[in-house]
C-alpha positions as CSV (number, residue, x, y, z in Angstrom):
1,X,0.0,0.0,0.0
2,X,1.1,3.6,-0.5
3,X,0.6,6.0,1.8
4,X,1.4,9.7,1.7
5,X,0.9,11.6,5.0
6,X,1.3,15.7,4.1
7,X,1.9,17.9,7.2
8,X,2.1,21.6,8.2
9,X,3.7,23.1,11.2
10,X,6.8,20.2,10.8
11,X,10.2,20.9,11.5
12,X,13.4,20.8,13.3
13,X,12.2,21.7,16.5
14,X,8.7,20.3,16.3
15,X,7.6,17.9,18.4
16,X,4.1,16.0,18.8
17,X,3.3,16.4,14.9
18,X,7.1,14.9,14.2
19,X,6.8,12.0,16.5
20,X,3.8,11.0,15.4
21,X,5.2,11.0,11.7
22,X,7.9,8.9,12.2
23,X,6.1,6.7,14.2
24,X,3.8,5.8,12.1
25,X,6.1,6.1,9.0
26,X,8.5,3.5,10.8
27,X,5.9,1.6,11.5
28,X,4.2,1.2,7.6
29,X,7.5,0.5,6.3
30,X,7.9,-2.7,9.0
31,X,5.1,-3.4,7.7
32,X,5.9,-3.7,4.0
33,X,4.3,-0.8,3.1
34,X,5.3,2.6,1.2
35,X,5.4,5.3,3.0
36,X,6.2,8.9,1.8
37,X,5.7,12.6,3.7
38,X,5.5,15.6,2.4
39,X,6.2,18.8,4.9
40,X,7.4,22.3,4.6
41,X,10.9,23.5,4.3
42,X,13.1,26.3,2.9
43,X,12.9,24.6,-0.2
44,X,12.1,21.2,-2.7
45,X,14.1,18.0,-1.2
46,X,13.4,14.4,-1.0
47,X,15.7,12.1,1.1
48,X,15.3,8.4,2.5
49,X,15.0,7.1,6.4
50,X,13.7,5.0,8.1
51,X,10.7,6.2,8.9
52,X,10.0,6.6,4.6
53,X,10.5,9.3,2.5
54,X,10.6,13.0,3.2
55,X,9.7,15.2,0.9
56,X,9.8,18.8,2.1
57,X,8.2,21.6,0.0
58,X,8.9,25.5,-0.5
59,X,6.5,27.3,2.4
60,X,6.1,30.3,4.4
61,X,7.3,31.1,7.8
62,X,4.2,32.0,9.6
63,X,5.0,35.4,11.7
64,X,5.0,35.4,15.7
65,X,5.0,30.9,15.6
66,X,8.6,30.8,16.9
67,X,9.4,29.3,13.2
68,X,6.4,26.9,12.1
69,X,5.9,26.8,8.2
70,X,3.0,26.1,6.2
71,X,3.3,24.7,2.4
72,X,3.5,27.7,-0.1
73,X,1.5,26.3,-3.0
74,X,-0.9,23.3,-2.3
75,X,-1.2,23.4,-6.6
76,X,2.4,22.0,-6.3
77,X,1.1,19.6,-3.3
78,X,-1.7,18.0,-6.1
79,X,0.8,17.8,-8.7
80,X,3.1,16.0,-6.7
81,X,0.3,13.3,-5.1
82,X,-0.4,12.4,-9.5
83,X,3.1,11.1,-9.4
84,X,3.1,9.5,-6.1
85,X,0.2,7.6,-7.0
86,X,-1.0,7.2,-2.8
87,X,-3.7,4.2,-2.5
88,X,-3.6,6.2,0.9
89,X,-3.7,10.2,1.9
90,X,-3.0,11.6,5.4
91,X,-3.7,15.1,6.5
92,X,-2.1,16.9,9.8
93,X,-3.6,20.2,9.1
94,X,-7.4,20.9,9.3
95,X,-7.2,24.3,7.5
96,X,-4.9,25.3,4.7
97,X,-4.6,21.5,3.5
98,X,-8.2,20.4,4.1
99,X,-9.2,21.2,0.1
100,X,-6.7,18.4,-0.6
101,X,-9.3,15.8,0.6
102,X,-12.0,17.1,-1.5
103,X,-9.4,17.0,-4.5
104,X,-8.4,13.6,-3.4
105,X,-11.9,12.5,-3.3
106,X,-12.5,13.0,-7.0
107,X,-9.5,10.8,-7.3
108,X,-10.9,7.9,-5.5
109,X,-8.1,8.3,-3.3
110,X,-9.1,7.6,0.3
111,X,-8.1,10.5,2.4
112,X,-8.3,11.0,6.4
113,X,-7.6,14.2,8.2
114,X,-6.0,14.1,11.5
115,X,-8.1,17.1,13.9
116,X,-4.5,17.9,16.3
117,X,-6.7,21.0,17.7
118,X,-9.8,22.1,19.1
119,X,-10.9,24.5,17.2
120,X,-14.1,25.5,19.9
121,X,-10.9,25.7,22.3
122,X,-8.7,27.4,19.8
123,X,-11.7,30.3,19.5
124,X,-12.5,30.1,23.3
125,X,-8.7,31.3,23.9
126,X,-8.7,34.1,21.7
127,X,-12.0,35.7,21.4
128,X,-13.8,36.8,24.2
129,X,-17.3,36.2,21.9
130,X,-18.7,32.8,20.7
131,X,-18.0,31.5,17.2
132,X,-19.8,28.4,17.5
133,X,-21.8,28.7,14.6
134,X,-18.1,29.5,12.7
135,X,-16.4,26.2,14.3
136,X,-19.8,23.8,13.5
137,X,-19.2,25.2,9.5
138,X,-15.8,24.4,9.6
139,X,-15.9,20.8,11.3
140,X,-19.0,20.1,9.0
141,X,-17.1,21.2,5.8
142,X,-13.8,19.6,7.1
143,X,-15.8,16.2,7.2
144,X,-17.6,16.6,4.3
145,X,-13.9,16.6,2.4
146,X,-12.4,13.6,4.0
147,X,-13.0,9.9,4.3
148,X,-12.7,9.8,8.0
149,X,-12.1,12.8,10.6
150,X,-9.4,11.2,13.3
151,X,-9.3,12.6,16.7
152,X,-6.8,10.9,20.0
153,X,-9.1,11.9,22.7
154,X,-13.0,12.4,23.7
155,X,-12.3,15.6,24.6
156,X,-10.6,16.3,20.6
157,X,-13.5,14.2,18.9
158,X,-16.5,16.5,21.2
159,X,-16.7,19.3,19.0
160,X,-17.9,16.9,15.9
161,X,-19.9,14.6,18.0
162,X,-21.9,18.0,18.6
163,X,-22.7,17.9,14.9
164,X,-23.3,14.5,14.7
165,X,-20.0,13.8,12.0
166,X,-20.9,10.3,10.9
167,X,-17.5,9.5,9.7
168,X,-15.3,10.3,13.2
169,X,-13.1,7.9,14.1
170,X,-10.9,8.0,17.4
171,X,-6.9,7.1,17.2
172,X,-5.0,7.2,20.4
173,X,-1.5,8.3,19.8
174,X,1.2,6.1,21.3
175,X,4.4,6.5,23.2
176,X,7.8,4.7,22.8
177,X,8.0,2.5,25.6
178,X,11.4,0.8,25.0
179,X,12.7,4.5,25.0
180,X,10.9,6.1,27.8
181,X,11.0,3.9,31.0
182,X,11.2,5.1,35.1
183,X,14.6,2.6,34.9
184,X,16.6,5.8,33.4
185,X,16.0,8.2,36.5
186,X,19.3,9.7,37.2
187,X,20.0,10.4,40.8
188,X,23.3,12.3,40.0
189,X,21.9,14.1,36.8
190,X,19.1,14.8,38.8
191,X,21.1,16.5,41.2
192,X,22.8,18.6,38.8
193,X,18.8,19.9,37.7
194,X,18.1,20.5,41.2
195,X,20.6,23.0,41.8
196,X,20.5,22.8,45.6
197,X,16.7,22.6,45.3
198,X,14.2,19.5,46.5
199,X,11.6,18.9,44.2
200,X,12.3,19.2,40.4
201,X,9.1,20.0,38.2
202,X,9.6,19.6,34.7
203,X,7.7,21.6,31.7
204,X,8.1,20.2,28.3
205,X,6.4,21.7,25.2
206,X,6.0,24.5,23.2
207,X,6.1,28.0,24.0
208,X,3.1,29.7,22.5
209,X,0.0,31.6,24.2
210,X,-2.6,28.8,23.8
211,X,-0.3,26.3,25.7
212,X,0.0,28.8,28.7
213,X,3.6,27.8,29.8
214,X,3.6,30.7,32.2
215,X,1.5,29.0,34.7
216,X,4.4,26.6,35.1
217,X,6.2,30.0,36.7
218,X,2.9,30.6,38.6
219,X,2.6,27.8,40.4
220,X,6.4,27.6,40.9
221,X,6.1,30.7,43.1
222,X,3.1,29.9,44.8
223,X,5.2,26.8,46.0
224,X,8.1,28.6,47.4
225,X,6.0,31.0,49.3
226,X,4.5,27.6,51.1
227,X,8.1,27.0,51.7
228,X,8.2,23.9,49.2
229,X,12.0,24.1,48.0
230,X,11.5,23.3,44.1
231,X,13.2,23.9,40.9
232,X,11.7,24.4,37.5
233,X,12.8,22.6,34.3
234,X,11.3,24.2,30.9
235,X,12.4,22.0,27.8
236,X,11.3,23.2,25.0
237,X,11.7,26.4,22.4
238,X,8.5,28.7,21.0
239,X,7.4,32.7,20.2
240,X,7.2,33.1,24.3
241,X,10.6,31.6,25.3
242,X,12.0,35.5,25.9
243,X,8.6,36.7,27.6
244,X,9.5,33.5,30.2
245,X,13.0,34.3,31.1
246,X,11.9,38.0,31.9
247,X,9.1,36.5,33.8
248,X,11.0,34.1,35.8
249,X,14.2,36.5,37.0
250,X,15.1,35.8,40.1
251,X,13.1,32.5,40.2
252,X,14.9,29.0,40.1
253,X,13.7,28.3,36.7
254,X,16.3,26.2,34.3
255,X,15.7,26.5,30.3
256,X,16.7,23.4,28.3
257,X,15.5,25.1,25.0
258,X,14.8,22.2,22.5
259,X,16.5,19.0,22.9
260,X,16.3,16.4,20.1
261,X,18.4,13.5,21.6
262,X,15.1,11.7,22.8
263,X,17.2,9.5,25.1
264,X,18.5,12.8,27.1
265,X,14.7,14.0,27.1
266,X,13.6,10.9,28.6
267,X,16.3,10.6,31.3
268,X,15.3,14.4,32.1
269,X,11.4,13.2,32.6
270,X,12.4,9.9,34.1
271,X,14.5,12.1,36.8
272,X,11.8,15.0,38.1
273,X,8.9,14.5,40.3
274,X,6.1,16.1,38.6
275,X,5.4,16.8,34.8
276,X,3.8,19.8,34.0
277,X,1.5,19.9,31.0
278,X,-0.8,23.6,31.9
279,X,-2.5,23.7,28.3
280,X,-6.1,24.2,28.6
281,X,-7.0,23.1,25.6
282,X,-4.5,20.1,24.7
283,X,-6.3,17.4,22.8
284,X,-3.5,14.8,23.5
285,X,-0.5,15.8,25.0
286,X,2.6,13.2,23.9
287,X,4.8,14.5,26.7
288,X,2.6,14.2,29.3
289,X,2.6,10.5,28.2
290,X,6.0,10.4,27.4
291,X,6.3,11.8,31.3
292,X,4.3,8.7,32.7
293,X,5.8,6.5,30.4
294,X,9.3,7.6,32.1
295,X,7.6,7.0,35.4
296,X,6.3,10.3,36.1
297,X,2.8,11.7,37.3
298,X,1.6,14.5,35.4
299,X,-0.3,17.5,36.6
300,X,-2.6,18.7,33.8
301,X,-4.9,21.8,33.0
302,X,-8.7,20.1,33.9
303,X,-10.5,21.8,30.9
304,X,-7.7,19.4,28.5
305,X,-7.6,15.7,27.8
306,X,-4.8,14.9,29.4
307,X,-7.4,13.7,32.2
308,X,-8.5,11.2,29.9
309,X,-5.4,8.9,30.6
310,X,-4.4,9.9,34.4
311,X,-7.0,7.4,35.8
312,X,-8.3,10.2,37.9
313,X,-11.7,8.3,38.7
314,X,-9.3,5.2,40.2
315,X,-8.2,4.5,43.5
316,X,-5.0,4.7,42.2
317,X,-4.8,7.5,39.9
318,X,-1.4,8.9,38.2
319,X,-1.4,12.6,38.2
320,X,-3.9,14.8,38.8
321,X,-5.8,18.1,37.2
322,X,-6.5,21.2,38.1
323,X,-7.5,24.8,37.1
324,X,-6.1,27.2,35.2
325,X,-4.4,29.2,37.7
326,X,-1.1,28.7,39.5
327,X,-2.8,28.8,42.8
328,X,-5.2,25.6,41.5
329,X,-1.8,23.9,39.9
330,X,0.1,24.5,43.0
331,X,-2.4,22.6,45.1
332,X,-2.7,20.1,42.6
333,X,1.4,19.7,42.4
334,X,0.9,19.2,46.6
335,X,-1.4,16.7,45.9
336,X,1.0,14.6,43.5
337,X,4.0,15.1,45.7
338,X,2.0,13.4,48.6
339,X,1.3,10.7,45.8
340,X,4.9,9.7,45.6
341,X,4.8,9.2,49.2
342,X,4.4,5.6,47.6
343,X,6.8,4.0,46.2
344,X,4.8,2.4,43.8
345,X,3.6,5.7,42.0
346,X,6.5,5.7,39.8
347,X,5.9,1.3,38.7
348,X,1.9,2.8,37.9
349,X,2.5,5.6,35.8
350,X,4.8,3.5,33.4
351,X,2.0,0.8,33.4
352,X,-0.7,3.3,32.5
353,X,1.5,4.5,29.7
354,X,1.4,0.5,28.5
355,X,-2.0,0.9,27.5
356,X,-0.6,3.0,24.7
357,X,1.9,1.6,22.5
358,X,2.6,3.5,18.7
359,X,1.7,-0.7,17.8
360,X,-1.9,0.3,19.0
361,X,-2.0,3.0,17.1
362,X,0.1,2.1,14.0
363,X,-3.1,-1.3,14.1
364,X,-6.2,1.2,14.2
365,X,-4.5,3.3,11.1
366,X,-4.2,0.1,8.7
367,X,-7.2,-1.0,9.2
368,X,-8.9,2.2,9.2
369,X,-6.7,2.3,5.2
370,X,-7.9,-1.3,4.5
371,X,-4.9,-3.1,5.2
372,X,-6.6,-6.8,5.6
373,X,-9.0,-6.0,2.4
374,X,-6.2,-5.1,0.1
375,X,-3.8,-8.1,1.4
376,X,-7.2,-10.4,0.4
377,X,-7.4,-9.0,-3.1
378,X,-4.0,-9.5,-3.7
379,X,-4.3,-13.1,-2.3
380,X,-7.0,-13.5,-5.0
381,X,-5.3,-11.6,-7.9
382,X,-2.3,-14.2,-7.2
């Protein structure tokens, strides 16, 4: 089978949309299939990896992202899909790619779009008036173009289930569990974070507005007035990462910027006490799984999904949520530094992440593409 997956917002210092690529592009190939990606760069170049072929495309720097890039010219896009040939087309970006479906469609090309973001939560963050009517046209149109709308979460797939989309399907992501584990806590690297501190609270994403890393900083402060002797670990690069510094002067607050040696990244998670993921409007959240995965609660915004997979309704739950202010996130990091009072917290976490291996994933994508079907023709064409 050949599959094309085309993506905005990719690149060097991209994360969720990146892992998720490779992921599933090492994951078709194992599988003997073709697997080709098409994202933006500073100009046209195709190379070979593992994890397929990449094909990145001309595009255009979008102003105040911190360096994401959208395709310049989705004609190109088209023309390049008529020589690929794709039995298969995969979309990571609802808006400035979504008339590729409709394109694809004509085609007899089965197409899927992946929904990353709420929109509803997208328009809730920066309007102070409802656009509901807006975001149901949208979400109607987007599924009108593709073969299937793919959300991870409940809380991603809610905005279409509220228009009734007949042709939603839900995809948990995964996480690498032979690269994340709680066996790579450092206690001498973790003493090298602490800096003389106690508790080390780690804050790994993006730094943009609708992610809200500056409540990390809040509830850091709130802590140290309660006389909790923590340090704060950002990891991670975006448009706010000056705004952040200023803001956290004085503070013991360590930035990381980007780090692209995964095995570094999980050692950092596997090594701090609480994993911070403040974003109120998260429809997954990979490093907060990546985090439990590396045997580490997580303390999560309660208006995201990140709820979905802490086990929060359990006796034993792995993390815990709280609202958006660093007074409610304070109490909730209290609440999860009690937790690890047991020593058992740390064994939990990685066995919740278990429940969410990329093999789950890379599964529900094949056969959503027909994977069994096509292997039977071919059986019968033989």
């Amino acid at each position: 089978m050949k599959i094309v997956h085309i993506a905005n917002f990719y690149g060097p210092k991209s994360g969720g949309i990146k892992t998720t690529l490779h992921q599933l592009g090492t994951g078709y190939v194992n599988r003997g299939h073709t697997f080709t990606y098409i994202v933006p760069g500073r100009g046209f170049f195709c190379e070979e990896s593992s994890s397929g072929t990449k094909i990145t495309m001309p595009s255009i720097e979008i102003p105040f992202s911190g360096g994401y890039r959208i395709i310049r010219n989705n004609r190109d896009v088209k023309k390049l899909l008529i020589m690929l040939k794709p039995d298969v087309l995969e979309i990571s970006d609802r808006f400035t790619l979504s008339k590729i479906g409709e394109w694809a469609g004509k085609r007899n090309i089965a197409s899927v779009v992946f929904s990353h973001e709420t929109l509803s939560g997208l328009a809730k963050n920066y309007f102070p008036f409802s656009l509901k009517r807006i975001v149901d046209w949208h979400n109607q149109r987007l599924s009108s173009r593709f073969k299937h709308v793919i959300t991870t979460t409940e809380f991603a797939a809610k905005e279409f289930e509220d228009i009734k989309t007949t042709n939603l399907v839900r995809v948990p992501l995964g996480v690498d569990l032979d690269k994340f584990s709680p066996f790579l806590r450092n206690e001498s690297f973790r003493s090298d974070l602490l800096k003389g501190a106690e508790v080390l609270l780690v804050h790994c994403g993006r730094m943009s507005r609708e992610k809200h890393p500056a409540r990390s900083i809040d509830a850091l402060k709130i802590l140290l007035e309660r006389g909790i002797n923590a340090r704060l670990i950002y990891v991670g690069i975006g448009p706010m990462y000056s705004e952040l510094r200023e803001k956290s002067k004085k503070l013991p607050v360590t930035f990381l910027g980007y780090i692209a040696d995964r095995e570094r990244l999980a050692e950092i998670l596997a090594s701090a006490d609480v994993s911070l993921a403040p974003g109120p409007i998260e429809t997954f959240c990979l490093a907060a799984l990546e985090s439990l995965a590396a045997g580490t609660p997580v303390v999560a915004s309660n208006t995201s999904a990140v709820g979905e997979f802490l086990l929060l309704d359990s006796v034993e739950p792995v993390g815990a949520v709280a609202g958006n202010t660093g007074h409610e996130f304070a109490n909730a990091i209290e609440k999860v530094l009690e937790m690890r009072r047991d020593s058992t917290l740390s064994a939990r976490c990685f066995h919740q992440a278990e429940n969410f291996p990329w093999s789950a994933t890379l599964s529900l994508m094949l056969k959503l593409h027909g994977e069994s079907a096509l292997a039977k023709r071919k059986l019968r064409a033989a």
